[in-house]
N, C-alpha and C positions, 0 to 999 in steps of 0.2 A: 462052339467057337469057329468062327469062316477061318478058312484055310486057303485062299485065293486074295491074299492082302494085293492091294489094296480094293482091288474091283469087290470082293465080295462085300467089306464092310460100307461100301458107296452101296451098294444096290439094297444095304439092311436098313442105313439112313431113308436115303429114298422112297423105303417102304413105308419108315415109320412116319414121315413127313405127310407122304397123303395119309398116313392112319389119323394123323393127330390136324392136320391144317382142320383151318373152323370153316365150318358149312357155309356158304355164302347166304348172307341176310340181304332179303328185298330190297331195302331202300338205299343199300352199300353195296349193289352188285359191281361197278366200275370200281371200286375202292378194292372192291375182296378180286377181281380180276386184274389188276395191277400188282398188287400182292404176289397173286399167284403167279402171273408174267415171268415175274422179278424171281419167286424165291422155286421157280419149275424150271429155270433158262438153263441146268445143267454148272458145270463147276464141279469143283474136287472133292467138296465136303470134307474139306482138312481139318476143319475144325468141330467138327461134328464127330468124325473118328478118331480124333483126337481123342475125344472127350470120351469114349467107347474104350479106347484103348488103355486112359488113365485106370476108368475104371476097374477094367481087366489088369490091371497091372495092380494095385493094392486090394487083389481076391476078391474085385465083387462080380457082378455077373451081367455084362454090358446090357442086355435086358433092359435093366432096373434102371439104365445109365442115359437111353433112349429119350425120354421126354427134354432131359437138360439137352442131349447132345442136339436133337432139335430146334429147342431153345436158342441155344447158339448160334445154329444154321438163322433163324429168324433172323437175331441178332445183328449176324453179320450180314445178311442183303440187306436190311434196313440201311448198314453201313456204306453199303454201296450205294442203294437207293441213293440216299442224299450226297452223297460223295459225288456222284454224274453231274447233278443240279447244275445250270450254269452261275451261280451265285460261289460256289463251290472251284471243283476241278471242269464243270463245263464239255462233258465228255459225249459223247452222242450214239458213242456205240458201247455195248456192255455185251462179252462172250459171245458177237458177232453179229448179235441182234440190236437193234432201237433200244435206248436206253429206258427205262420209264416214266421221265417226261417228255422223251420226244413221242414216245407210245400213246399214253395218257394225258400229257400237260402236265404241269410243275405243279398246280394245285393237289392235283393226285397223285403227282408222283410222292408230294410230300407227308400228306397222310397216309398211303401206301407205307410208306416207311415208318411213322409214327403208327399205323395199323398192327408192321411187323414186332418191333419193341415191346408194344404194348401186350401182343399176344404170347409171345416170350413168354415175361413174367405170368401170365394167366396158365401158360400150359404148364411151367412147375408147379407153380400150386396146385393144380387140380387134377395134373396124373401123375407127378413124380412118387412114386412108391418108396417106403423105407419102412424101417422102425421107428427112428425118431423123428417127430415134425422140430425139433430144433435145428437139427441138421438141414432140413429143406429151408426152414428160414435163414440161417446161416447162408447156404446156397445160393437163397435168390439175393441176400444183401453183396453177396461176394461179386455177383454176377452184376447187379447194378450200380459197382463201385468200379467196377472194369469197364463197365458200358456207358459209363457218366462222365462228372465232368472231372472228377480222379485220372480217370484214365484216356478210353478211346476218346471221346468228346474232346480232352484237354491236347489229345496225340493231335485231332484233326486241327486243334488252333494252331496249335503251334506248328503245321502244316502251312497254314492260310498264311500267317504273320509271315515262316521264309520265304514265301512267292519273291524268284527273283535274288533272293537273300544268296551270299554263300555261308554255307555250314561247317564249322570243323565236325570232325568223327565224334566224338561228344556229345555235341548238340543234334547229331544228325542221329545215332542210338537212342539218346534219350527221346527224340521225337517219335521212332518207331517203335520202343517200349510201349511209351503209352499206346501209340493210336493202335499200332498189331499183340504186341506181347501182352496186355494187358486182356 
């Protein structure tokens, strides 16, 4: 168990991320280097040691917890990914660098992000470890009911729709539920 919270569990993420990110393929090397751009530019990996830390907290052994927590990490740069978009929030700087369509263009930035998603779901199926594979299918329906249009997805409309709008506290929680707490 790290005992240097929170640096130690960033640098265990970290590891696992270039353990597990997918080799770059020939014909998708600018697709797989926007990806990598995007989900190497540094951040807190909150939600990655989150997910470490659940684990470790109802007896499991964050180890075993490592594929999802990356997962996540995917997840959420894809989140960002498209969130910069100018169609979107229109942002042009992402944690002090080019975002990655002003990097790459919006073509790529956008598969970049449908790249990260997509690999998500591929890397728990194919290295999350357990006993049960119901529990990983559980897992990944849980995780794509957060990342869809239940939840983040529905956060970010309902984002887009108050452009402008005022919120009471209410509407403005429920917005963040979805699009963060979810």
């Amino acid at each position: 168990m790290p005992t240097d919270y929170p640096d130690n569990y960033r640098r265990i993420i970290n590891d696992a991320l270039e353990r597990f990110f997918p080799s770059r393929q020939e014909k998708s090397t600018v697709v797989y280097e926007a990806m990598r751009y995007s989900l190497f530019s540094g951040g807190k990996r909150f939600r990655p040691v989150l997910t470490i830390l659940i684990a470790e907290a109802v007896g499991g052994d964050y180890c075993l917890a490592l594929p999802t927590a990356c997962a996540v990490e995917y997840i959420h740069t894809y989140s960002l990914i498209h969130d910069d978009l100018p169609a979107i929030d229109n942002d042009s700087l992402r944690r002090g660098r080019p975002a990655c369509h002003i990097k790459f263009g919006e073509d790529i930035a956008i598969l970049a992000g449908d790249g990260l998603l997509t690999e998500a779901f591929a890397l728990i199926a194919s290295e999350q470890r357990g006993n049960d594979q119901k529990k990983t299918i559980l897992l990944i329906k849980e995780l794509a009911e957060a990342a869809g249009v239940r939840g983040m997805i529905a956060g970010q409309v309902e984002d887009i729709n108050a452009t402008g709008a005022k919120l009471n506290i209410d509407e403005l929680r429920h917005m963040h539920n979805l699009k963060t707490g979810r």
